[in-house]
Structure formats: structure tokens, C-alpha cells
C-alpha positions as a Markdown table, in Angstrom:
| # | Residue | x | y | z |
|---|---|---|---|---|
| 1 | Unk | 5.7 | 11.6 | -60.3 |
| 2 | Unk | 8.6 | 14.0 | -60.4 |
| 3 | Unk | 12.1 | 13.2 | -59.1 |
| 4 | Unk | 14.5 | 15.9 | -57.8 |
| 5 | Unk | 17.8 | 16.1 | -56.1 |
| 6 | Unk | 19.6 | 19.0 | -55.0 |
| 7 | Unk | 22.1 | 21.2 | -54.8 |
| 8 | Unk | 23.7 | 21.2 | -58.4 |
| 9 | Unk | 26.2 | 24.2 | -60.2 |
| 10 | Unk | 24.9 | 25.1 | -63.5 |
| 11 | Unk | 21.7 | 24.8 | -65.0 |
| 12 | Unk | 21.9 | 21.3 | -66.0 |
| 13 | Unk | 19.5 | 18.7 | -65.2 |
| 14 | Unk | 18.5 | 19.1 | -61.7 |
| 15 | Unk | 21.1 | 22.0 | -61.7 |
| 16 | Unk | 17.7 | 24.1 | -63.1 |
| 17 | Unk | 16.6 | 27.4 | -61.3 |
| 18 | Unk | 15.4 | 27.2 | -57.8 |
| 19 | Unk | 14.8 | 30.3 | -55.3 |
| 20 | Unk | 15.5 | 30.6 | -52.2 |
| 21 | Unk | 12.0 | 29.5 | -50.8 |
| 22 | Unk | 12.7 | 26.1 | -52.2 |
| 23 | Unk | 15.8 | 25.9 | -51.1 |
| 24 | Unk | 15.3 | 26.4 | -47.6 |
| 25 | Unk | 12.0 | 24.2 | -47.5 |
| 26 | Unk | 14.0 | 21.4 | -48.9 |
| 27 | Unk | 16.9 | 21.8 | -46.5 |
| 28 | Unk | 15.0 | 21.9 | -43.1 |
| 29 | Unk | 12.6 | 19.3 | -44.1 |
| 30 | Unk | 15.6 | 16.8 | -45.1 |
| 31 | Unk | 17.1 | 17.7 | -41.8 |
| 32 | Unk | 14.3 | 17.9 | -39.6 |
| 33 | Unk | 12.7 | 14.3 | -40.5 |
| 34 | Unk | 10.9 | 15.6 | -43.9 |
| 35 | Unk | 8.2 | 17.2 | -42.6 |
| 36 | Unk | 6.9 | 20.5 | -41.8 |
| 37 | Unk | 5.2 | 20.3 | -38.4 |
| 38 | Unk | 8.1 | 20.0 | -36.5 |
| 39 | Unk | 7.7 | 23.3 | -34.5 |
| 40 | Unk | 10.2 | 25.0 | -31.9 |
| 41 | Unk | 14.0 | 24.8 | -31.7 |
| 42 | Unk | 14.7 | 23.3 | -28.3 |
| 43 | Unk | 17.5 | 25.4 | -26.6 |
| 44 | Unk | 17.4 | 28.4 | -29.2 |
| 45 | Unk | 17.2 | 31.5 | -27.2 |
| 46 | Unk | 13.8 | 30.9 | -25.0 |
| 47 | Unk | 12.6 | 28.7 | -26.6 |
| 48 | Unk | 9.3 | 30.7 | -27.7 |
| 49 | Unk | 7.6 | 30.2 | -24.4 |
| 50 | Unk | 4.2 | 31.2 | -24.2 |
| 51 | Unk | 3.5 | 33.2 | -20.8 |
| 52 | Unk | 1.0 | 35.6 | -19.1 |
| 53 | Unk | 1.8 | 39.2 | -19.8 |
| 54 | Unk | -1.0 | 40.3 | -17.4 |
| 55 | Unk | -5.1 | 41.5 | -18.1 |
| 56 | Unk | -5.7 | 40.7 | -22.1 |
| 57 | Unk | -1.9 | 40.5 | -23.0 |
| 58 | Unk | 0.2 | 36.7 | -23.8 |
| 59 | Unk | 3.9 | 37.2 | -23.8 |
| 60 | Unk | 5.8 | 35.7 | -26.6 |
| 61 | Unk | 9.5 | 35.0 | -25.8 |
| 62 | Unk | 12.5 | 34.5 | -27.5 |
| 63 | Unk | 13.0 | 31.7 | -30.1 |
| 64 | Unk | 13.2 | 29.8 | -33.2 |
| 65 | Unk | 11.5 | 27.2 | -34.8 |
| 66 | Unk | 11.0 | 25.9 | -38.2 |
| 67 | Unk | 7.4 | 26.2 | -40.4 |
| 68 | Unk | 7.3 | 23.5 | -42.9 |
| 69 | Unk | 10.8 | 24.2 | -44.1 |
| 70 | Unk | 11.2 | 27.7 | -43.1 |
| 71 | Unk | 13.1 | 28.9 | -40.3 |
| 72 | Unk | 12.0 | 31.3 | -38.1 |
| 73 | Unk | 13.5 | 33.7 | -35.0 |
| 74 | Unk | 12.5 | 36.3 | -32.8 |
| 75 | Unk | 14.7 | 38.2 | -30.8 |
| 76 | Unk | 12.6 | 39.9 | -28.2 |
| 77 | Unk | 10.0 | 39.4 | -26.0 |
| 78 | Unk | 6.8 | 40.0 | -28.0 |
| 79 | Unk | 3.1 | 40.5 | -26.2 |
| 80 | Unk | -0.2 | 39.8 | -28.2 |
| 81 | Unk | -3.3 | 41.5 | -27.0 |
| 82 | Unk | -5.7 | 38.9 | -26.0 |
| 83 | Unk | -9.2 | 40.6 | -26.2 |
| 84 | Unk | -12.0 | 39.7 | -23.3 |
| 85 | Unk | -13.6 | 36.3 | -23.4 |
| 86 | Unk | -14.9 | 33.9 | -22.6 |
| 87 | Unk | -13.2 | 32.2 | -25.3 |
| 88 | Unk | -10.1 | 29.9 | -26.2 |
| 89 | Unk | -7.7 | 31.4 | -28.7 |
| 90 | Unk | -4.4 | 30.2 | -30.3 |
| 91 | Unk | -0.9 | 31.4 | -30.5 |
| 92 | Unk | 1.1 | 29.9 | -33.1 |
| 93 | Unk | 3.7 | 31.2 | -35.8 |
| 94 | Unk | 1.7 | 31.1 | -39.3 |
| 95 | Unk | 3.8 | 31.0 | -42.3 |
| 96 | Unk | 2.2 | 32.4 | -45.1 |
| 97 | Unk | 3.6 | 31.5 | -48.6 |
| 98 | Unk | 1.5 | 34.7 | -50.5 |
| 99 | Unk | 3.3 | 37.5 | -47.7 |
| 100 | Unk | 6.4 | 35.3 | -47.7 |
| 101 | Unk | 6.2 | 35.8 | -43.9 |
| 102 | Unk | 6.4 | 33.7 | -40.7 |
| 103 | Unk | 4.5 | 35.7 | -37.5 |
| 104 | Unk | 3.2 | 35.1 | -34.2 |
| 105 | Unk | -0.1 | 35.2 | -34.9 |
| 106 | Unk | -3.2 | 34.8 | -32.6 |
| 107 | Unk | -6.2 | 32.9 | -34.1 |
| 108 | Unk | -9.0 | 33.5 | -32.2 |
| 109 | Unk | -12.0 | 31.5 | -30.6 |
| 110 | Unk | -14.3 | 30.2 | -30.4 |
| 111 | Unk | -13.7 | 26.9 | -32.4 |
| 112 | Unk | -9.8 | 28.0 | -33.1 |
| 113 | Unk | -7.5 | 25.2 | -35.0 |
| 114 | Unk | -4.4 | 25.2 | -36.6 |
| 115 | Unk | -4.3 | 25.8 | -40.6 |
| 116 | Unk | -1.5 | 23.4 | -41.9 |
| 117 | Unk | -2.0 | 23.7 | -45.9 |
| 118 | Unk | 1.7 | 23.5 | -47.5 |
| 119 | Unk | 1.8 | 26.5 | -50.4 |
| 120 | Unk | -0.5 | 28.1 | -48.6 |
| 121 | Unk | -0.9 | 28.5 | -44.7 |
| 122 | Unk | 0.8 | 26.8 | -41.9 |
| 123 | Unk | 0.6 | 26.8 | -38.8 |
| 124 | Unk | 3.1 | 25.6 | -35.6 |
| 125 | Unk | 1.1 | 25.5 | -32.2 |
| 126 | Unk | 3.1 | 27.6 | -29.2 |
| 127 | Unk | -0.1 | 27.7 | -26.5 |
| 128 | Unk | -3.5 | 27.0 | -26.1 |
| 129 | Unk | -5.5 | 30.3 | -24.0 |
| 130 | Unk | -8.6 | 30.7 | -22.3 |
| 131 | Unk | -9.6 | 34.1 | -21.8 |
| 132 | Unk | -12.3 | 35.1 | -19.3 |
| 133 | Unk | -15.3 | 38.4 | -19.5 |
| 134 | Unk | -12.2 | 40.1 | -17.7 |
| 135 | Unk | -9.5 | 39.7 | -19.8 |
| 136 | Unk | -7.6 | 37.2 | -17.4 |
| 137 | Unk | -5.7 | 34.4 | -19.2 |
| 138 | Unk | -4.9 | 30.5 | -18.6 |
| 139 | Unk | -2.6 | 29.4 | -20.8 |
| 140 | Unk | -1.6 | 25.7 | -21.6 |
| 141 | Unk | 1.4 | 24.5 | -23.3 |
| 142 | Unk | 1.4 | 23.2 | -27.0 |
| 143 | Unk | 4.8 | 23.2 | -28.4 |
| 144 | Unk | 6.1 | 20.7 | -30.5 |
| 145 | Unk | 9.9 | 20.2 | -30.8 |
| 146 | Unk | 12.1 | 20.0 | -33.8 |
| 147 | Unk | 13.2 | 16.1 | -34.4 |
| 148 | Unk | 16.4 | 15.4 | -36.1 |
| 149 | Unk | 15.9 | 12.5 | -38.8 |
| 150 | Unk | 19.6 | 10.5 | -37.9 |
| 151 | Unk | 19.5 | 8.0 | -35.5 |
| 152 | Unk | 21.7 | 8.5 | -32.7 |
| 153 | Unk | 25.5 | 6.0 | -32.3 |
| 154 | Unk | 25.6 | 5.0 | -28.8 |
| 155 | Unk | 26.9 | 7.1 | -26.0 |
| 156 | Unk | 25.5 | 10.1 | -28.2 |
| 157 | Unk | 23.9 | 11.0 | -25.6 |
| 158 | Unk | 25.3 | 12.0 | -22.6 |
| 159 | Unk | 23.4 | 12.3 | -18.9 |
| 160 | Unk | 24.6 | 15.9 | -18.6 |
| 161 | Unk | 22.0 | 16.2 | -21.6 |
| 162 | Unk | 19.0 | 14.6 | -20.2 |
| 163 | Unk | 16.4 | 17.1 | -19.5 |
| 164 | Unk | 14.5 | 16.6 | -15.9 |
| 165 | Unk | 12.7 | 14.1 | -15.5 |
| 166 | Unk | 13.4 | 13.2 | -19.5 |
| 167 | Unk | 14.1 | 9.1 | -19.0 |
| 168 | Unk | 11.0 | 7.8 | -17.1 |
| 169 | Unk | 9.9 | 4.0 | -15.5 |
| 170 | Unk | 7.9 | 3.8 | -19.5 |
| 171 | Unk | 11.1 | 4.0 | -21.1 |
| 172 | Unk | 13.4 | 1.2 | -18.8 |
| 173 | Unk | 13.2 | -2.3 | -19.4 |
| 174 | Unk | 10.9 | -3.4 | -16.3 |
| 175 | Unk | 13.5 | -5.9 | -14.3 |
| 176 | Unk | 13.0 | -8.8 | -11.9 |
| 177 | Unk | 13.6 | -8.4 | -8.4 |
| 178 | Unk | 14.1 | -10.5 | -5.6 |
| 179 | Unk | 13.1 | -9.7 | -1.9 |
| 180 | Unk | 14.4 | -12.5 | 0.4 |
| 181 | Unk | 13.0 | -13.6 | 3.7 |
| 182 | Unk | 15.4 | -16.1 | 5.5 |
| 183 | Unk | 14.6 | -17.8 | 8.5 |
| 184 | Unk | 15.4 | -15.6 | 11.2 |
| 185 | Unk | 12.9 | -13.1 | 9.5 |
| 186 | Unk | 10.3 | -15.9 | 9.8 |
| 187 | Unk | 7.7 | -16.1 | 12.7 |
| 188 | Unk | 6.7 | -20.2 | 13.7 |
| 189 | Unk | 3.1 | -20.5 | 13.8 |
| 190 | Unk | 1.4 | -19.0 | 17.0 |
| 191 | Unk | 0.0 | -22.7 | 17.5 |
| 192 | Unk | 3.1 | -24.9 | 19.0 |
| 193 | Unk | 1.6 | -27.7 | 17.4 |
| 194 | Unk | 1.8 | -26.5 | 14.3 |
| 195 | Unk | 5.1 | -24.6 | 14.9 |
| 196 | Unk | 8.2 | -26.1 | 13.6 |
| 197 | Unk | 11.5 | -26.4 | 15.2 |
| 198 | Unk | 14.3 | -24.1 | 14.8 |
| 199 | Unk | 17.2 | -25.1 | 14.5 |
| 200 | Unk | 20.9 | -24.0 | 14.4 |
| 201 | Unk | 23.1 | -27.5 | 13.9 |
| 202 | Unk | 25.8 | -28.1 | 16.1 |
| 203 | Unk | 28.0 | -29.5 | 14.1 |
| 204 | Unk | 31.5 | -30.1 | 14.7 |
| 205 | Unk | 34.1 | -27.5 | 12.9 |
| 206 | Unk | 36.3 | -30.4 | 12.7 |
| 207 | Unk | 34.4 | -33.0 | 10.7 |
| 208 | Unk | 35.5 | -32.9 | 7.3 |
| 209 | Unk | 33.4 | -34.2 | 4.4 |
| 210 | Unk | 35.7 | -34.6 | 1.4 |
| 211 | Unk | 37.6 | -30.9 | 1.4 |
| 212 | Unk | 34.9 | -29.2 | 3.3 |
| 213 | Unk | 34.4 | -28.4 | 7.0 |
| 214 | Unk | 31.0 | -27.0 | 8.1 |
| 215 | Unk | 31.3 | -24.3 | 10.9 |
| 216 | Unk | 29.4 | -23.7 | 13.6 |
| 217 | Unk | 28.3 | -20.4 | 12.2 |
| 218 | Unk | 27.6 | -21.7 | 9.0 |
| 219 | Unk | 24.4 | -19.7 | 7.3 |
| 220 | Unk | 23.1 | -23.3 | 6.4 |
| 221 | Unk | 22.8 | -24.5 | 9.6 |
| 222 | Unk | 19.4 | -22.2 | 10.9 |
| 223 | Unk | 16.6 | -22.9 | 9.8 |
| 224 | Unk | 13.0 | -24.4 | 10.4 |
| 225 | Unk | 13.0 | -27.8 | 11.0 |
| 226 | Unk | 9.8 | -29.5 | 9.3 |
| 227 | Unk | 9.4 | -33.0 | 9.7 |
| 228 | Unk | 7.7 | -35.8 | 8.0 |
| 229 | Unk | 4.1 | -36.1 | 9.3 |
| 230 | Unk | 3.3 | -32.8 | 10.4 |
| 231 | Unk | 1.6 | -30.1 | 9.6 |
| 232 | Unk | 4.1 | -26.9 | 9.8 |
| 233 | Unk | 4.0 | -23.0 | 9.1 |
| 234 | Unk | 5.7 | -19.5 | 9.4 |
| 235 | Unk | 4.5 | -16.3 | 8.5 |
| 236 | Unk | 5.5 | -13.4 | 7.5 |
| 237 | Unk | 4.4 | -9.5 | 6.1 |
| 238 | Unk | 5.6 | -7.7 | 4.0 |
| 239 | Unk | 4.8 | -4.5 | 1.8 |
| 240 | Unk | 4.6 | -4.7 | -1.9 |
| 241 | Unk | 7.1 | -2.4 | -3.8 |
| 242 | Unk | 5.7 | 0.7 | -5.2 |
| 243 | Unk | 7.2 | -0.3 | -8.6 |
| 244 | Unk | 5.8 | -3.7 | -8.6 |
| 245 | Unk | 3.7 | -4.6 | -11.8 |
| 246 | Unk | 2.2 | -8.2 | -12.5 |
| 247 | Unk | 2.4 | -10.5 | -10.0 |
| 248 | Unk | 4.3 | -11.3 | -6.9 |
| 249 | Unk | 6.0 | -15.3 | -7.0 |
| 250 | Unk | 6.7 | -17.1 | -3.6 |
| 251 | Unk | 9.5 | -19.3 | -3.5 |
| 252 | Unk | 10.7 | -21.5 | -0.6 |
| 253 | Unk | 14.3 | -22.5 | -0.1 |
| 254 | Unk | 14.9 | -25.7 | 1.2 |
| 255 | Unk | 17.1 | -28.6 | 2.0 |
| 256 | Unk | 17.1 | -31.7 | 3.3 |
| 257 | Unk | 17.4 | -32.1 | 7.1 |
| 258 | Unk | 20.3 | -33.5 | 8.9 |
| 259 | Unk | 20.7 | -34.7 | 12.3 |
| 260 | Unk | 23.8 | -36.7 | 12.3 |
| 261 | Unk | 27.3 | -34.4 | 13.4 |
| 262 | Unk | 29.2 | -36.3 | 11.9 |
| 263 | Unk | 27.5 | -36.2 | 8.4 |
| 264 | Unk | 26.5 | -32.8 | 7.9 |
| 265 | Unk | 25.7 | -32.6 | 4.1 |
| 266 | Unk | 22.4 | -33.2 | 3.1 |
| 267 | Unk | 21.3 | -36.0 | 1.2 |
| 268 | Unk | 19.3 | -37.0 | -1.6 |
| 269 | Unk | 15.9 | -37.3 | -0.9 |
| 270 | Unk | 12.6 | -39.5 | -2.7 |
| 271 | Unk | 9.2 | -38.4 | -2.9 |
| 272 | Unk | 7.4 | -35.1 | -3.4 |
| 273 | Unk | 6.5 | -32.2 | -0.6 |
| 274 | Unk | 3.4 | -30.5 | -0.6 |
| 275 | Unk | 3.2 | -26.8 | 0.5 |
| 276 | Unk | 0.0 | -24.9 | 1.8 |
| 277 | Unk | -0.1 | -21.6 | 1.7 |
| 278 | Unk | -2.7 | -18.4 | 3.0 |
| 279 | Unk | -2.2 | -15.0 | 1.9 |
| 280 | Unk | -4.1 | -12.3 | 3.0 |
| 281 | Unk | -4.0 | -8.6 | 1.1 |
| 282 | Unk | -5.1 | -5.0 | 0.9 |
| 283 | Unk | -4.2 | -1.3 | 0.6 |
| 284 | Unk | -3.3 | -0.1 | 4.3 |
| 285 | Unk | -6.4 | 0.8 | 6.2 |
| 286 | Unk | -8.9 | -1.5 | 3.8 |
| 287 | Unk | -10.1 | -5.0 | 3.9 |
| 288 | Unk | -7.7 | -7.7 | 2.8 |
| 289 | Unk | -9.3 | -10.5 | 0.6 |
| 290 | Unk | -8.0 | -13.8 | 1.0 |
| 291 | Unk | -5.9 | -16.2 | -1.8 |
| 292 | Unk | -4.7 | -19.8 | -0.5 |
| 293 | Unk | -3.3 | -22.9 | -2.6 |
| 294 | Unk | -1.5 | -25.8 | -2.5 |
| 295 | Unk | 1.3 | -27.5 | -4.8 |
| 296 | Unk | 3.2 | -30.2 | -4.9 |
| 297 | Unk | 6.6 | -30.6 | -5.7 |
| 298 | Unk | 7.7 | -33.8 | -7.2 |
| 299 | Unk | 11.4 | -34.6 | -6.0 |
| 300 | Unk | 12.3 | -35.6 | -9.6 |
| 301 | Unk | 11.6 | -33.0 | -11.1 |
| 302 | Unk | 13.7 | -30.5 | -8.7 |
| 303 | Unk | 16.7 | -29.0 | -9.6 |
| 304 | Unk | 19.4 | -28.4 | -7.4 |
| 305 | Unk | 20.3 | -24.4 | -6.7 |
| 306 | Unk | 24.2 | -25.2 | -7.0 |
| 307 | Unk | 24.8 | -28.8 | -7.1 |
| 308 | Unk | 28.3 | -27.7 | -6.5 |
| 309 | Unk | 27.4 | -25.7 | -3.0 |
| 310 | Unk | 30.1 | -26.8 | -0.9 |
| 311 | Unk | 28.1 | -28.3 | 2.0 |
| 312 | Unk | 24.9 | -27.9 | 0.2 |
| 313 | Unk | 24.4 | -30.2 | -2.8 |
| 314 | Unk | 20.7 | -30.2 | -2.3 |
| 315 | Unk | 19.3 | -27.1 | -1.9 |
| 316 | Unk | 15.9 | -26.1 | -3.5 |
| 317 | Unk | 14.5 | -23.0 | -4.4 |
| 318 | Unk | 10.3 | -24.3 | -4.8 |
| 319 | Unk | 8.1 | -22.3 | -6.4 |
| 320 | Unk | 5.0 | -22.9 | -4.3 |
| 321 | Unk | 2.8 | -19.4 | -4.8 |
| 322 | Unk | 1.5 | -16.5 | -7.4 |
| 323 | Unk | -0.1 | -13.9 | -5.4 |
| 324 | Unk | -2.1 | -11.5 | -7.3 |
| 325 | Unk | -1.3 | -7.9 | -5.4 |
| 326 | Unk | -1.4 | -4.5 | -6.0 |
| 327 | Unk | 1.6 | -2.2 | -5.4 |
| 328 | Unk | 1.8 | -0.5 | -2.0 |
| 329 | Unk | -0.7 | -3.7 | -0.8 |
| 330 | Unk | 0.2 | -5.3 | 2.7 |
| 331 | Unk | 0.5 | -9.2 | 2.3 |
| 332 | Unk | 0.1 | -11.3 | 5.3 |
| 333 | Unk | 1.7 | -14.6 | 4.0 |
| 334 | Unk | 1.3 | -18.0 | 5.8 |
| 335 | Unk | 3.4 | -21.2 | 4.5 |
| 336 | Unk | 3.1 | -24.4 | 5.7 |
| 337 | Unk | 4.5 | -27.7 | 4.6 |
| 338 | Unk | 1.6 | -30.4 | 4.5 |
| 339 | Unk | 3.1 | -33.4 | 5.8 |
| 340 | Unk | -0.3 | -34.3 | 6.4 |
| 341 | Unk | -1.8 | -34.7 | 2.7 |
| 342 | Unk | -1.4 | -38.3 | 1.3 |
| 343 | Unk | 1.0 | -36.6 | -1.5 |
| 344 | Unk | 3.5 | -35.6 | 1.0 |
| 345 | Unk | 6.1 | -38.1 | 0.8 |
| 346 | Unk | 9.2 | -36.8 | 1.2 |
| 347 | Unk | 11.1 | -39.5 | 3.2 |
| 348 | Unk | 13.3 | -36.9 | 5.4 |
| 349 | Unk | 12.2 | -34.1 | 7.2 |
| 350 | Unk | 13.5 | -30.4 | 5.5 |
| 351 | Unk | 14.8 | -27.3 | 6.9 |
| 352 | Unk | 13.4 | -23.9 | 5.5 |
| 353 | Unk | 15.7 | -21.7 | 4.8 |
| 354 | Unk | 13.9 | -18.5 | 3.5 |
| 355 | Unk | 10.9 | -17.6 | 1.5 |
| 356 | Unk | 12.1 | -15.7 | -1.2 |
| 357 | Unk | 9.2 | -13.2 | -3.0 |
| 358 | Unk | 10.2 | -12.6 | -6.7 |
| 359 | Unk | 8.5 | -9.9 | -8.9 |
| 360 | Unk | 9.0 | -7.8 | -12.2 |
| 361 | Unk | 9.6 | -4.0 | -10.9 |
| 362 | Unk | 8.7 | -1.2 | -13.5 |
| 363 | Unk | 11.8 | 0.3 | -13.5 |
């Protein structure tokens, strides 16, 4: 193994006799992440685009890039003659170490590929061509870009930089997001007896519970009355996001009903609630396939949204559903609250106060 270090005055040591070829390898490979193949210089001139010139003739135009340490330019437009196919040929700049050269250079097909031997031969990729019999070209794209080896300090890079279309949904951290139904948005079942009540409490704006008043307009105050013993749904529909990935959570927001004006904030409540629910789903136009469960909540185990809600110490957010759905799917959704089952024993009626629909976007 042979250690080096560079740049030294003098002959001494490392200081010994290097030419320029050795100097410039070393340099561009330290700076360009230590490693030949790192092809074009993004922004240098034209970038070395690879276009077609017309019958038999690839255009070539402006650029630099760097061959295995080398640096390389050109300065006008250059056109290689592409000879009548069928075939696929190769345009790349090929530095070769015997001509101490770097050139465009075509390598022709059939079977073409890049030569890449340091000392020797090597090869930066600028296009891929396929040439038919009549000398007509399609030309694909292979550039690679030059990478720096530093890591870039925050705010190094600013938007003004971003190419088009550089930062994509791949590179964001997905996010959760909420879609929120409340109970106006919410359609009673179509069968009254299964329809719950709605309800918009008229309570009195002048009965005070501690240092709160509850208005008549108070957002709390409609909702879906479900009461104990019955068996009570809504609906609704909605589209899934284009940018939903993994799976679509239902959540019903609840409290505690109250009839009484003069004691308007909900109280605690024993026993559990059992929630029903029917979804059906599909792409627009296609046939929906049908998911359906039922879960229990156990009041003791509940946890109160804001126990510190003026008006609403016991407000619940219940996760009752996963639907598994396909972005762009239409979901018919039916909820009900099972006051039926032997497990519902919830010993007050509740008011729904939306069905929430929670899922991770890819952002």
C-alpha cells in the first residue's frame, strides 16, 4: 500500500515530482467525491446536450464535464455523423491516457458499452442513439452529473436553485392528515327507525356552570342524538386523496348527551359503546367490494380530547375503523352505534359530533 498527500514545495518526501496529469486527476477526484465517473458539469455552458442534428448527424453542444480526473470543454456545437442503422450507438467523451486526449467520440453498435479502465480508457455516457436503414435518429438521455463530496450546512440551498420538478412526494416526509366530517355533513339513516335525532340544545345563554356560559350557537350543541337501546347510523361519502398511501382510520367524535338546560356540561359516563360500521369502495365507474366491523370501546379506557374544554370535559375522539382503500377510491361509509349488542352499555345516550377520517398522505 502506498500513501500520498499533495501539494508540497520542494522535492522532499511527498514534495517528489508529479506532472500535470496527476495533478489534475488528484484534484477533481478529491473534489468531485473521488471518483472518475462523475460525468457532466451541470450549468457549464450547455451542458453537453446530446440532440438531433438531422438524417445521420447527433449534435453535440456546449459543455464541460470531468473524465476520471480530467476536465474537459467544448466551446461549440459539435455534430457526429451517425451512419445508417439499424443499430444503437453511443456518444460519450473518451479520455484516453496514451493520446493524452478527451473527445466526443461515437462508439458504435451493435452491442456498444462504455470502456471505463483508469490508465487506460474512460468513458462518460452523454446519449444513447438508435439509428434506423435511413439514417433517422432517436436519441435517449444518459448523462450523469458531477457530485460535490461536502455535505451541504442548512439553508445552502436556496428554492431559487431547485431545478423543476427537482424535490418530489419520494423525497418529503409523508404526513398525517385529517379530513373532518361534522354533523351537519352527516346524512341519518334513510330508515327513521334507525335514524337518530338531531339535535341543536337549547340551552339557556345565561346559565353559568362555574365561569362558563354555553351559548345558543355553541358548535357543541348539534349533533346526532344516539340513545341507549337503539340501533343508530349516518352516512357519508367521500373521495380518497390522491396522495393517500396505507390506510384510511375512522374516528368518531363523541360526547355524552345532555338534556337538562340547566346543566349543560356533559358528564361522566360508565360502560363501553359498541360501533357498527359498513364501508363500501371502488375506483369511480367499478364495482365496490364491501368491508364492515364492529369495536367496542371500553369507557375506562377513553381518554378525554381536552379535559380542560370549557363546556366539554368529556369529549371522545373513538377509533372505531381501518378501511383498506386505494387513492382516488369512492368510500360509501355507514356508522352506527349498536345500542343493541349486549356489550353496549353505556348508561347515557351520546351525541356524534363528526366522523373524522385520518390518513398518512405522501407528501
Amino acid at each position: 500500500m502506498t500513501e500520498r498527500s499533495w501539494f508540497w514545495d520542494g522535492t522532499t518526501g511527498d514534495g517528489a515530482s508529479y506532472g500535470d496529469d496527476t495533478f489534475m486527476d488528484r484534484y477533481f477526484q478529491m473534489l468531485f467525491n473521488g471518483t472518475g465517473n462523475r460525468g457532466v458539469l451541470r450549468g457549464w455552458l450547455n451542458e453537453l446536450e446530446v440532440t438531433d442534428g438531422g438524417a445521420n448527424t447527433a449534435t453535440v453542444a456546449t459543455g464541460g464535464g470531468i473524465v476520471y480526473g480530467l476536465f474537459y470543454e467544448n466551446d461549440a456545437a459539435l455534430n457526429v455523423n451517425v451512419p445508417n442503422g439499424p443499430r444503437t450507438d453511443l456518444i460519450v467523451v473518451r479520455r484516453s491516457w496514451a493520446a493524452q486526449t478527451a473527445r466526443i467520440t461515437r462508439i458504435a453498435g451493435p452491442g456498444a458499452a462504455l470502456t471505463q479502465t483508469p490508465d487506460v480508457t474512460y468513458d462518460i455516457p452523454l446519449a444513447s442513439i438508435d439509428v434506423d436503414g435511413a439514417g433517422a435518429l432517436t436519441i435517449t438521455d444518459t448523462r450523469e452529473w458531477c457530485e460535490f463530496t461536502f455535505e451541504p450546512g442548512d439553508d445552502s440551498v436556496t428554492t431559487a436553485a431547485l431545478a423543476a420538478d427537482a424535490v418530489t412526494t419520494a423525497i418529503l416526509e409523508n404526513q398525517t392528515r385529517w379530513r373532518v366530517h361534522g354533523a351537519g355533513m352527516l346524512k341519518p339513516d334513510a330508515n327513521a327507525a334507525q335514524a337518530p335525532e338531531w339535535r341543536m340544545e337549547d340551552f339557556d345563554p345565561a346559565a353559568a356552570v362555574g365561569a362558563y356560559i354555553i351559548p345558543y350557537w355553541s358548535p357543541m350543541n348539534c349533533a346526532w342524538r344516539m340513545t341507549t337501546g337503539g340501533y343508530l347510523g349516518v352516512w357519508l361519502t367521500e373521495r380518497v386523496p390522491e396522495d393517500f398511501t396505507g390506510d384510511l382510520y375512522v374516528y368518531a367524535w363523541n360526547t355524552p348527551d345532555v338534556t337538562a338546560w340547566n346543566s349543560p356540561v356533559p358528564r361522566a359516563t360508565t360502560g363501553s359503546v359498541v360501533w357498527d360500521w359498513f364501508a363500501w369502495a371502488g375506483a369511480s365507474g367499478a364495482a365496490f367490494a364491501a368491508q364492515s366491523g364492529t369495536t367496542t370501546v371500553d369507557n375506562a379506557g377513553r381518554t378525554d380530547t381536552d379535559a380542560s374544554l370549557p363546556g366539554s370535559p368529556y369529549m371522545y375522539r373513538d377509533l372505531i375503523a381501518t378501511l383498506s382503500v386505494s387513492a382516488g377510491d369512492v368510500v360509501h361509509l355507514n356508522v352506527v352505534k349498536d345500542g343493541i349488542d349486549a356489550a353496549d352499555t353505556i348508561n347515557l345516550p351520546i351525541k356524534l359530533m363528526a366522523i373524522e377520517l385520518s390518513y398518512t398522505a405522501d407528501s
